[in-house]
PyMOL commands that place a pseudoatom at each C-alpha (Angstrom):
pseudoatom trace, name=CA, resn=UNK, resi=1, chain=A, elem=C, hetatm=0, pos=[161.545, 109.630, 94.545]
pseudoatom trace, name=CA, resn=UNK, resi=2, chain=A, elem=C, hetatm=0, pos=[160.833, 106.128, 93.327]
pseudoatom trace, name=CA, resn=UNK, resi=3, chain=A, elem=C, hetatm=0, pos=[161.011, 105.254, 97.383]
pseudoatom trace, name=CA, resn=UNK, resi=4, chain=A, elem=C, hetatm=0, pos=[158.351, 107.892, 98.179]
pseudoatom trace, name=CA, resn=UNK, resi=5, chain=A, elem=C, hetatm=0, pos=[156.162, 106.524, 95.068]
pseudoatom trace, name=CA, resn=UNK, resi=6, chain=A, elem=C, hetatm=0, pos=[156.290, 102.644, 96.109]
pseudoatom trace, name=CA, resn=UNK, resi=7, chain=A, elem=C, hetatm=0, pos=[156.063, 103.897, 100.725]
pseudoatom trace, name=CA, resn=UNK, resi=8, chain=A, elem=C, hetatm=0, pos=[152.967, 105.987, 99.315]
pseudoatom trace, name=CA, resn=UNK, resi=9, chain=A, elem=C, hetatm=0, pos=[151.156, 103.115, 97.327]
pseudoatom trace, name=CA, resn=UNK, resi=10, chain=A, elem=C, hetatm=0, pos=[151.718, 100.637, 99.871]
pseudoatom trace, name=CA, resn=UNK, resi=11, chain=A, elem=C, hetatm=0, pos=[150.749, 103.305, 102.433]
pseudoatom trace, name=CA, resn=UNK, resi=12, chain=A, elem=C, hetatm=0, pos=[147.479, 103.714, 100.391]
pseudoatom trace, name=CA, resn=UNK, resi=13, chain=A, elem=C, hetatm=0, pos=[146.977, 99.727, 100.245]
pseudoatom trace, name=CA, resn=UNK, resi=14, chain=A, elem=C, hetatm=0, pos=[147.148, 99.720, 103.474]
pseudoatom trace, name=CA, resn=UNK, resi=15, chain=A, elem=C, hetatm=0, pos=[144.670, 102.588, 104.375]
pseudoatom trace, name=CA, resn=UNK, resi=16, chain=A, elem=C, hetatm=0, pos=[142.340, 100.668, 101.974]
pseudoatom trace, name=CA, resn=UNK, resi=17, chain=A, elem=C, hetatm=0, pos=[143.060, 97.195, 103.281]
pseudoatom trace, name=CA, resn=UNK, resi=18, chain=A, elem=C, hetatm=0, pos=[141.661, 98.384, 107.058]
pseudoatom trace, name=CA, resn=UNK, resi=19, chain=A, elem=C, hetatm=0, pos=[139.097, 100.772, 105.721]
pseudoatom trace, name=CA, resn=UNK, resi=20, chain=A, elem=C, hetatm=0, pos=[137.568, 97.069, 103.851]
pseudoatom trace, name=CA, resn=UNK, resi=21, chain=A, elem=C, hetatm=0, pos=[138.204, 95.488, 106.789]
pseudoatom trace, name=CA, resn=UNK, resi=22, chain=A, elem=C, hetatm=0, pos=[136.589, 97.390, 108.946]
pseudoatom trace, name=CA, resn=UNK, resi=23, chain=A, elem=C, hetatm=0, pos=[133.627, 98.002, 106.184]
pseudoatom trace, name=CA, resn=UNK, resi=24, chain=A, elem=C, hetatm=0, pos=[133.338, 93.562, 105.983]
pseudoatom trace, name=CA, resn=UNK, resi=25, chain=A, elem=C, hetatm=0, pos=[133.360, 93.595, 109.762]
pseudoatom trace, name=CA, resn=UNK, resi=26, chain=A, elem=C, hetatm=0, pos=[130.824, 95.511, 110.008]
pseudoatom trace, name=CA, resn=UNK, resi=27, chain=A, elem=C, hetatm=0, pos=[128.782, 94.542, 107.265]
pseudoatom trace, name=CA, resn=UNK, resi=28, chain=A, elem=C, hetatm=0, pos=[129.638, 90.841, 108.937]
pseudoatom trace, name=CA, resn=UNK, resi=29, chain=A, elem=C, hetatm=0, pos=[127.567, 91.995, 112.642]
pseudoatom trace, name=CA, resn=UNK, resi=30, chain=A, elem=C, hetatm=0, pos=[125.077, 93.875, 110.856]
pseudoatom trace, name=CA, resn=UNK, resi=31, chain=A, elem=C, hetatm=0, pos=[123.655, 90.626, 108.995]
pseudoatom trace, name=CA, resn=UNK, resi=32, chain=A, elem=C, hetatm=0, pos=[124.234, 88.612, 111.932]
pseudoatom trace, name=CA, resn=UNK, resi=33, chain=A, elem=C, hetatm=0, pos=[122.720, 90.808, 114.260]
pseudoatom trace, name=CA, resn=UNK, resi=34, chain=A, elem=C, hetatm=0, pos=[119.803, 90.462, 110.905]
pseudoatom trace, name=CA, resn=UNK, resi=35, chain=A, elem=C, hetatm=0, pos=[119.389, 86.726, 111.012]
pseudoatom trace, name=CA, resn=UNK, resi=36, chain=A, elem=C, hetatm=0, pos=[119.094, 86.360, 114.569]
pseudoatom trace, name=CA, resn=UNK, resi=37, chain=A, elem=C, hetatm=0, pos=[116.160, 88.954, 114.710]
pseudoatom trace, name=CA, resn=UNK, resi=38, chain=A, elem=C, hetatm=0, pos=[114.795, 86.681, 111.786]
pseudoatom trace, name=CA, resn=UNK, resi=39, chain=A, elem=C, hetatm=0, pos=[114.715, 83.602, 113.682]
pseudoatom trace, name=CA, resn=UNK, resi=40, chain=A, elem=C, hetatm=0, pos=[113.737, 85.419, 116.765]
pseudoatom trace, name=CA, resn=UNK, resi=41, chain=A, elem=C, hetatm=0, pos=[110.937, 87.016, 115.172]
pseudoatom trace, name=CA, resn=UNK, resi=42, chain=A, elem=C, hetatm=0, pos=[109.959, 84.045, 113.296]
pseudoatom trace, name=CA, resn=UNK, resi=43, chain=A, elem=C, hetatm=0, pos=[109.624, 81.575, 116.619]
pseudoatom trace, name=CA, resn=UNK, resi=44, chain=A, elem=C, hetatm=0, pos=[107.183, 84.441, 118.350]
pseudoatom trace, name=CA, resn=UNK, resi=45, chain=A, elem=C, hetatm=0, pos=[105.245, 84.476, 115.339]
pseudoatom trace, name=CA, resn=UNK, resi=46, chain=A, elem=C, hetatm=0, pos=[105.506, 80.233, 115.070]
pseudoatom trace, name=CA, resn=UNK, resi=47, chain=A, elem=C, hetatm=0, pos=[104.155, 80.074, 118.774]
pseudoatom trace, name=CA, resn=UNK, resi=48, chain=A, elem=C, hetatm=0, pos=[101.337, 82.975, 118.953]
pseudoatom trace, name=CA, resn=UNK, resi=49, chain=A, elem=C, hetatm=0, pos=[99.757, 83.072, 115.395]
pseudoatom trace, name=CA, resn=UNK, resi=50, chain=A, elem=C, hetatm=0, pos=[100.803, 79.478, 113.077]
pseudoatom trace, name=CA, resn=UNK, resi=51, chain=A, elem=C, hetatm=0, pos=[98.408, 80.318, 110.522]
pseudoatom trace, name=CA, resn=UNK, resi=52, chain=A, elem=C, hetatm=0, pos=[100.458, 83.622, 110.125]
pseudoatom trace, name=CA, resn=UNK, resi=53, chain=A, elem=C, hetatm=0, pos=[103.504, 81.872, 109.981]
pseudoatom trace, name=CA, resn=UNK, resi=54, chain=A, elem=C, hetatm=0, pos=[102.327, 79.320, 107.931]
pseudoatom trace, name=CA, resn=UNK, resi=55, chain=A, elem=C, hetatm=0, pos=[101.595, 82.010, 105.488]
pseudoatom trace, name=CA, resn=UNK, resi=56, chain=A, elem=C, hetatm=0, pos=[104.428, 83.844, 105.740]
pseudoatom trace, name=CA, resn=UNK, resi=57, chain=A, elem=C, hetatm=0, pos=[106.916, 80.522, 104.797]
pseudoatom trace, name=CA, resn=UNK, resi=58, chain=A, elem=C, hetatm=0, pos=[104.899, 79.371, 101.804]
pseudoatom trace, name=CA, resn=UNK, resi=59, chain=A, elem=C, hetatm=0, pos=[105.037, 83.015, 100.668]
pseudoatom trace, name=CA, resn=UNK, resi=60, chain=A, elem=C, hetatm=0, pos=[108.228, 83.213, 100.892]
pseudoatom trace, name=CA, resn=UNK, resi=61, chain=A, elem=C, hetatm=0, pos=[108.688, 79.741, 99.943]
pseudoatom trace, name=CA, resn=UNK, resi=62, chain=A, elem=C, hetatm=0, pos=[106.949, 80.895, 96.294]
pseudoatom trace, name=CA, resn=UNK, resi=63, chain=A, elem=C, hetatm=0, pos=[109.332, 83.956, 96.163]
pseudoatom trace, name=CA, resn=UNK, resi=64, chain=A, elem=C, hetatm=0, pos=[106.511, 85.862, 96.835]
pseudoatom trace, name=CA, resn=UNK, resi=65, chain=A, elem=C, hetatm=0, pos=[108.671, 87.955, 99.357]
pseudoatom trace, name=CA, resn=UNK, resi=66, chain=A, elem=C, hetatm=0, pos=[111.884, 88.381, 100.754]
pseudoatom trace, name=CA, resn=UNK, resi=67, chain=A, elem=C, hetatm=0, pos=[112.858, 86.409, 103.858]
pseudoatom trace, name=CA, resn=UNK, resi=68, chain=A, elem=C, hetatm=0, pos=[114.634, 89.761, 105.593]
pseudoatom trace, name=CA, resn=UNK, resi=69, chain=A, elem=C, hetatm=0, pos=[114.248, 91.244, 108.398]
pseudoatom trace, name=CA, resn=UNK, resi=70, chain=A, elem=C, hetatm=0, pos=[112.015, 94.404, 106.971]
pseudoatom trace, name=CA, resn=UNK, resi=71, chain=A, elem=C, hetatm=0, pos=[109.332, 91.262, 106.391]
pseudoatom trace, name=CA, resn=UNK, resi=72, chain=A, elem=C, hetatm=0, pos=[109.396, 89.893, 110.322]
pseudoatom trace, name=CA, resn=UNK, resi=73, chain=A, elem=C, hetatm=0, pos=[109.266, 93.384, 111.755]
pseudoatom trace, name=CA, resn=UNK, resi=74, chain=A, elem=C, hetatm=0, pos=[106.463, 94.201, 109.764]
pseudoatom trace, name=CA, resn=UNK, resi=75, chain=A, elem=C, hetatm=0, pos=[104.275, 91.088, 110.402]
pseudoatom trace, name=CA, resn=UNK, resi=76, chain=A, elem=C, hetatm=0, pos=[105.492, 90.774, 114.118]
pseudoatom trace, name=CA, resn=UNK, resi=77, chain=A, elem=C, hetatm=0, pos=[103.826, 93.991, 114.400]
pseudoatom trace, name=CA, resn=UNK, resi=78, chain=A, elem=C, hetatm=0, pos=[100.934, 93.387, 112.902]
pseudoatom trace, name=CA, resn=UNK, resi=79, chain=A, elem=C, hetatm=0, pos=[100.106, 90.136, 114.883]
pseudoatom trace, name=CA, resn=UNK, resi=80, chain=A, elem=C, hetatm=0, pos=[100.854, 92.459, 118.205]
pseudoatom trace, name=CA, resn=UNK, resi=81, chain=A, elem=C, hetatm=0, pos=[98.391, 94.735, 116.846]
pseudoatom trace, name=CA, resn=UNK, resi=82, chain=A, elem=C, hetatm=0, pos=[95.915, 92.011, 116.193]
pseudoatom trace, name=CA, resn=UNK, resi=83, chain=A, elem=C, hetatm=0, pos=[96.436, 90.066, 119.471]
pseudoatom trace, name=CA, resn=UNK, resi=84, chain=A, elem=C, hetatm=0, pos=[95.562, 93.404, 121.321]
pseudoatom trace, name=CA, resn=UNK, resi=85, chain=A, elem=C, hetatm=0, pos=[92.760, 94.336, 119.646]
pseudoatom trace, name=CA, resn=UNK, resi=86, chain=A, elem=C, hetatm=0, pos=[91.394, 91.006, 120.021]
pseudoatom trace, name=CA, resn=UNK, resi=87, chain=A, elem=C, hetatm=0, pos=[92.579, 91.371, 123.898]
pseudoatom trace, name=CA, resn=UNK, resi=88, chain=A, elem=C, hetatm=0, pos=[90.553, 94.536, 124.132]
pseudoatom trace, name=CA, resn=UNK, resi=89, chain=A, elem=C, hetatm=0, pos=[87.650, 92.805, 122.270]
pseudoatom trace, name=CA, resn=UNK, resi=90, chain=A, elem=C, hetatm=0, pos=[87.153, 90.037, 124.753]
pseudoatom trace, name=CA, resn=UNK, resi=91, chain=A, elem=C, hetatm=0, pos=[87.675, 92.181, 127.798]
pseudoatom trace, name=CA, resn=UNK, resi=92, chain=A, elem=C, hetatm=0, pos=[85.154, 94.516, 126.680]
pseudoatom trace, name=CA, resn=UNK, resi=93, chain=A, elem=C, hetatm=0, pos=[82.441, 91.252, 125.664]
pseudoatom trace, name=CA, resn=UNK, resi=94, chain=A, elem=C, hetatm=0, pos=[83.000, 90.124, 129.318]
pseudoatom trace, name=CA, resn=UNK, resi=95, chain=A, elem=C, hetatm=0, pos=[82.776, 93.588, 130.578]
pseudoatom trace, name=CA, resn=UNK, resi=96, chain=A, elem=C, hetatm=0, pos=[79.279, 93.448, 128.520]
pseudoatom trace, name=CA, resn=UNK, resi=97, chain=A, elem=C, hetatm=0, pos=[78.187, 90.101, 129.593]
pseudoatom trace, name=CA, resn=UNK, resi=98, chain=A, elem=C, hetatm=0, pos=[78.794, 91.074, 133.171]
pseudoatom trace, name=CA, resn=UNK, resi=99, chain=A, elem=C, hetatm=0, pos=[76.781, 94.323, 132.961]
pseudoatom trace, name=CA, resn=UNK, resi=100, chain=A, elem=C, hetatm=0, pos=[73.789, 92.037, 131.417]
pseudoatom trace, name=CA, resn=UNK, resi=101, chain=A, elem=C, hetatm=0, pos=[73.821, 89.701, 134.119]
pseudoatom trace, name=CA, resn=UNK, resi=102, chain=A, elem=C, hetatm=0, pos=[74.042, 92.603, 137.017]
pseudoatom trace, name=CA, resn=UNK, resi=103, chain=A, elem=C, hetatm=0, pos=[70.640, 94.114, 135.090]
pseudoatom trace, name=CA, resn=UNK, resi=104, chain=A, elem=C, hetatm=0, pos=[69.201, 90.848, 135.389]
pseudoatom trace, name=CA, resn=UNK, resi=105, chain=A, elem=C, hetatm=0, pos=[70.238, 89.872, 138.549]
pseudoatom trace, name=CA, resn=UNK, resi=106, chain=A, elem=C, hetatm=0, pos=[68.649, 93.868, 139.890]
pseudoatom trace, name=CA, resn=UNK, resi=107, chain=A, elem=C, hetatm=0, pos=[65.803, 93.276, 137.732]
pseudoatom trace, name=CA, resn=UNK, resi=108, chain=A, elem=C, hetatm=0, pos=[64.718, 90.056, 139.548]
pseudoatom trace, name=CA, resn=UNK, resi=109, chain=A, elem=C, hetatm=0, pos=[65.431, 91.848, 142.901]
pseudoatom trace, name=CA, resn=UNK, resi=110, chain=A, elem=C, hetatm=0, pos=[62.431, 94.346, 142.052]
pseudoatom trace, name=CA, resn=UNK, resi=111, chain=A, elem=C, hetatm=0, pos=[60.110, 91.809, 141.304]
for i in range(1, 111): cmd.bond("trace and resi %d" % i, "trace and resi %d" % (i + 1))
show_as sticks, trace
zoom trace
């Protein structure tokens, strides 16, 4: 009995050493994997929009915010938004322009 008490506690130390390994391990990628989108997400937003990331460090810098990776995704998107919308903005002013010079250039043709 004493033999089945001691094989079944170290059996159960065991069972608990793996399952914490296994639980770290993961853990372990899952931040890595973290930090890497972090610094990824941090040089796009360094080379397309500096003011952004400008204000993004010194509020995190002022423990304003959390440097995670909830924070990148959700201002990485936003300056893809903006950068389209501005896109769309300047295709549609030259789209404009265009159509004013065309009038003009017809109008003078009439005369």
């Amino acid at each position: 009995m004493k033999i089945n008490k001691t094989f079944e506690k170290f059996l159960g130390g065991a069972m608990f050493a793996v399952v914490g390994y296994c639980a770290f391990s993961n853990l372990k990628s899952t931040i890595k994997a973290d930090m890497e989108f972090v610094e990824n997400a941090s040089t796009e937003v360094k080379s397309k929009d500096a003011k952004r990331y400008k204000r993004i460090v010194e509020s995190i810098n002022a423990g304003k915010v959390v440097n995670n990776s909830e924070l990148w995704k959700k201002e990485v998107q936003l300056m893809r938004d903006s950068l389209y919308i501005d896109s769309i903005a300047k295709t549609n002013y030259a789209k404009g322009a265009q159509m004013v010079r065309d009038s003009i250039k017809n109008l003078s043709k009439i005369k």
